[in-house]
N, C-alpha and C positions, 0 to 999 in steps of 0.2 A: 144722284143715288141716295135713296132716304137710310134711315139709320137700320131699317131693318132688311135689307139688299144688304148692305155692309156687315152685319152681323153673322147672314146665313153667310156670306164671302167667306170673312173670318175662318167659320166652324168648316168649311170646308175642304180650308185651306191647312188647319190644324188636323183633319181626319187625315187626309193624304198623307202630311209629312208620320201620323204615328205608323200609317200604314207600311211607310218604306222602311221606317225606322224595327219594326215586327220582322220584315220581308229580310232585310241586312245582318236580323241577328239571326233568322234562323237559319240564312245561307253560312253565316260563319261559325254555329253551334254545329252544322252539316258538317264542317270541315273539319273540327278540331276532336283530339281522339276522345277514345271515354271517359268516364267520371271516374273510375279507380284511376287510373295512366294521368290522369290533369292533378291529380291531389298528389302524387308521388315528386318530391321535389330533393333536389340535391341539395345537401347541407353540407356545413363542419361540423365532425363530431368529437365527444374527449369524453374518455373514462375518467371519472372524479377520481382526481389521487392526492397523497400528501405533497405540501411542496419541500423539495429539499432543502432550504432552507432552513425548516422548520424543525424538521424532522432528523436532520444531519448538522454535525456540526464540521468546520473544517479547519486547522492551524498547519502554520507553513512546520516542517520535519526536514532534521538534516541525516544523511544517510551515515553511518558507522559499520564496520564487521566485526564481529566476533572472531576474527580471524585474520587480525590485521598485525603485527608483530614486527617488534625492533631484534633483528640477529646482530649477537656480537660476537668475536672470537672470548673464549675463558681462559687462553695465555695471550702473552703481547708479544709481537714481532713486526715483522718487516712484512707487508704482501707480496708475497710472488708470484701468483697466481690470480686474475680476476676471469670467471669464467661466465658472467652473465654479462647480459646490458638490461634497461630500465623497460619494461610491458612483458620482459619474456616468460612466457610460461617455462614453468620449470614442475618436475614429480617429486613426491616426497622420497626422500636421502638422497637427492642431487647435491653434489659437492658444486658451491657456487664460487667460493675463494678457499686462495691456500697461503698459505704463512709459510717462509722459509723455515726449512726444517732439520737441516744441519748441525747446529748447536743441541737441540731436541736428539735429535739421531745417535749423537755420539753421548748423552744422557743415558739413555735407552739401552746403548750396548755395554756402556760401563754397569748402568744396573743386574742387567741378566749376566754378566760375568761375576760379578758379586753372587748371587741370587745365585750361580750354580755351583758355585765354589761352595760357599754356607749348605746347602743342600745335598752335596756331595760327600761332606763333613758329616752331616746329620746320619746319611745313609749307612755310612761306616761304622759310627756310635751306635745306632740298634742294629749292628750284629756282634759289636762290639762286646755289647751291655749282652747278650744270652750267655757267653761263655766269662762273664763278669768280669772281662778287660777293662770296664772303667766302672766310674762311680754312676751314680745316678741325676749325681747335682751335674757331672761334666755331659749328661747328655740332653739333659734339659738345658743347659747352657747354648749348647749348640743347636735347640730347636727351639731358641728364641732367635738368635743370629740368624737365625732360617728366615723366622715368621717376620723380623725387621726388614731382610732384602728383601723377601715377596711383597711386603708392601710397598716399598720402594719401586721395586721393576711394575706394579700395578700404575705405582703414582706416574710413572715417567711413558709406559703403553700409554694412559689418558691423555698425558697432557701432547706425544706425537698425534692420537688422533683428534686431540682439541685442535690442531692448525688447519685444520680442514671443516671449512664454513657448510654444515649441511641444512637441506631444507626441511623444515619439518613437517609440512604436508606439501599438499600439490594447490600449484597457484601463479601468481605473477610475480614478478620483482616489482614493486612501486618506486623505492628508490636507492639508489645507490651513493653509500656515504664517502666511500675508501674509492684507493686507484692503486695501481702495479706501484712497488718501491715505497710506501706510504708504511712510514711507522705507525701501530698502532696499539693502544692497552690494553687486557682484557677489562671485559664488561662497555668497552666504548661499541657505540650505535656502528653497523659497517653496512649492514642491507635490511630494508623496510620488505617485508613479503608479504600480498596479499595473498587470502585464500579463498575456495570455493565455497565457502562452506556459508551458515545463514549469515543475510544481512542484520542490521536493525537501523530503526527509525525513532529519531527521539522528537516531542513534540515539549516545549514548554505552555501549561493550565494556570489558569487563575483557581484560587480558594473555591471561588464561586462553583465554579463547573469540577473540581477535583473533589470538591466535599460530597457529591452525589458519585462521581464516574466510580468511586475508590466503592462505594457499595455495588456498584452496578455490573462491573468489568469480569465478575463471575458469573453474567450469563451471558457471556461473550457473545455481547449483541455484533452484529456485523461493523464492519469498519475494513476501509482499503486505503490505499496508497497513490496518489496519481503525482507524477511526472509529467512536467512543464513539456519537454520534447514528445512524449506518448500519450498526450491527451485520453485520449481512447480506450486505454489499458489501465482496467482498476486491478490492481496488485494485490490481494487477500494479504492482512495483517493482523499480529494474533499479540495479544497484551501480556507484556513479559514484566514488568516491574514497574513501581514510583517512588519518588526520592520522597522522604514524609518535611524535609525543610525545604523555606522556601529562597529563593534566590534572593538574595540581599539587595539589588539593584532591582530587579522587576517585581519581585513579587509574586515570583509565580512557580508553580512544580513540574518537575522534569517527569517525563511519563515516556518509556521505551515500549516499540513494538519491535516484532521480529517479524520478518519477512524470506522468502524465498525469490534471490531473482530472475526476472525472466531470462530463459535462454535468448532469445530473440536479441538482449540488449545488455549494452557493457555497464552493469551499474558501478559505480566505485565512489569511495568512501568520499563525505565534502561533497556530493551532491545534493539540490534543493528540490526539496516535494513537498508535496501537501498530502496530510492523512484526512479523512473524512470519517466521521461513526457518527452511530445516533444520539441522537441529544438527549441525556440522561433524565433530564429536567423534563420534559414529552414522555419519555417512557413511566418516570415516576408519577406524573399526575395524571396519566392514562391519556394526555391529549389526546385526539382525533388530526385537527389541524388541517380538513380538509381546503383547498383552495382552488378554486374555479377560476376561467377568464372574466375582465367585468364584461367582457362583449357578450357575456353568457344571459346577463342576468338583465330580466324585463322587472319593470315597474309600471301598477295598478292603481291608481291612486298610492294607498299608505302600504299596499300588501309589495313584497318584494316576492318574484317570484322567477323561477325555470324550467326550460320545457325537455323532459325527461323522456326518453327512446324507450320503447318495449321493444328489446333486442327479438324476441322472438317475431311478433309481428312488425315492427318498425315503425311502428304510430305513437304519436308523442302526446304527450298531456301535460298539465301545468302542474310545477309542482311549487307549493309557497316554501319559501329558505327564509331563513335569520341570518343576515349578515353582520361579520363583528368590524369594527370602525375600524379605516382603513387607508391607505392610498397605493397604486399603484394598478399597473396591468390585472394581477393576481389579488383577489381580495377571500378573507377566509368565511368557511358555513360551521357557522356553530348548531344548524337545525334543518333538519328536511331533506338533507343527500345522506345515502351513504355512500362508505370508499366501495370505488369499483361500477355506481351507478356512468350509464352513461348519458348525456347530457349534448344537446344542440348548442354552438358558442359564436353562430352567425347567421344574422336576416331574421335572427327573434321575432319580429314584430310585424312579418309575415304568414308568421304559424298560429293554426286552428288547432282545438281538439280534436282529437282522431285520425287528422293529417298523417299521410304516409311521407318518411323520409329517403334516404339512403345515400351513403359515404360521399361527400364530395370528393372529385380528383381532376388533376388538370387534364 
């Protein structure tokens, strides 16, 4: 076979193969659906937000109440009476202990026999004094001796109903110091009683962050409370005072919030949280601080760039960002999003202009 049999072979062996290769694409351009439905592709999507991090700050908080209180008796005796035990709820003027009262008692009755003898005196001098049976000095005499018992019989009524331990709002017993038969002083500790009423949360600040918070805290930017066992449950807490010295050992200022606790959960005093607010320093120099995933973000040569959703029709386009120096998952745009844009953050480097997307889901 000369060389030009082999050439025309060749070319005609290359026409057939383009031929089947034409025939194959357009059997399976037959099959496959239309050109809108082939462009519509499933993504991951993310509304550009701040990261907390940045934008919150967060220090561990130890819980306290406002209504936490050491009851003592204000005579001393003997207890004869213990009428709680430790978690009971109890209502305000529940008598929780009692102090024998015997010695008291017999106090008490000597008083008002006094007290009504002196007064009885007294009532007889002003009828006395109209028909000018006595002097004026003997009846003033005897409306002092009056006014010495009644304070007497006052002082000794207090001090019978000082033997009885009352509660002074509604609440728990925390703890119990005293027991039945136990001597004890006045003013010494006998029952710890919590109450219902608000919690608070104290967090220890550095200079750093208290020298901004302390002008900031009047526009009671947000801030919450989370609890290690409630994950899930952010607590609204509301800035109540700062101590202006710092702590001698750390170096740092005591800063109290107040709080409401949840029904749902037994909070009590000695327990560990974390408060979270905004970071003063972000509010103050107007940060943005937006942060994207890096899986978000393609590169063009030098141009950095991301493919941005038109929520209404759901075609994306490229949008070029400035990103600031970084490492991690999360890296920040100081240029080209704003907060609330949403953005494609998977298979980037699959996406056209004008490409239709919508919500990946498993």
């Amino acid at each position: 076979m000369n060389k030009s049999h082999l050439y025309r072979l060749s070319l005609l062996i290359l026409t057939m193969l383009i031929s089947a290769c034409d025939s194959q694409k357009q059997t399976t351009q037959n099959l496959l659906p239309g050109k809108d439905e082939r462009q519509v592709r499933p993504a991951k999507l993310k509304a550009v937000g701040m990261s907390q991090s940045d934008t919150y700050l967060n220090y561990p908080a130890t819980i306290t109440s406002t209504e936490l209180n050491d009851l003592s008796f204000e005579v001393s005796g003997v207890v004869k009476e213990l009428l709680v035990v430790e978690a009971q709820q109890v209502n305000k003027g529940d008598i929780l202990a009692k102090l024998d009262s015997r010695d008291l008692f017999a106090q008490l009755n000597s008083a008002q026999a006094q007290y009504d003898n002196t007064n009885n005196d007294l009532e007889r001098a002003l009828r006395l004094i109209k028909e000018d049976a006595i002097s004026k000095s003997e009846l003033d005499e005897r409306r002092s001796k009056r006014d010495v018992n009644k304070a007497s019989l006052e002082t000794a009524q207090k001090a019978l109903q000082d033997t009885n331990l009352i509660a002074p709002y509604s609440g728990n017993v925390a703890e119990i110091y005293i027991s039945k038969q136990q001597a004890v002083t006045s003013g010494e500790t006998a029952i710890k009683i919590l109450g219902n009423g608000t919690m608070e949360a104290s967090i220890n600040l550095p200079a750093s962050i208290i020298a901004i918070a302390l002008e900031e805290h009047s526009k009671k930017d947000e801030a919450y409370l989370i609890f290690s066992f409630a994950p899930e449950l952010k607590v609204p807490v509301n800035y109540k005072e700062a101590t202006l010295y710092a702590d001698s050992a750390s170096q740092t200022y005591q800063i109290t919030f107040t709080f409401s606790a949840p029904e749902n959960l037994n909070i009590l005093p000695g327990m560990n949280a974390t408060i979270w607010f905004k970071n003063p320093n972000t509010a103050k120099n107007n940060l943005s601080n937006l942060s994207i995933p890096l899986a978000s973000i393609a590169v063009d040569g030098e141009q950095t760039y991301v493919w941005v959703v038109n929520k209404d029709t759901m075609e994306v386009s490229k949008r070029n960002i400035t990103i600031e120096d970084g490492v991690g998952e999360n890296l920040h745009v100081s240029s080209g999003l704003k907060l609330g844009e949403t953005i494609v953050i998977s298979g980037v480097s699959s996406l056209s202009a004008g490409m239709k997307v919508r919500p990946w889901s498993k």
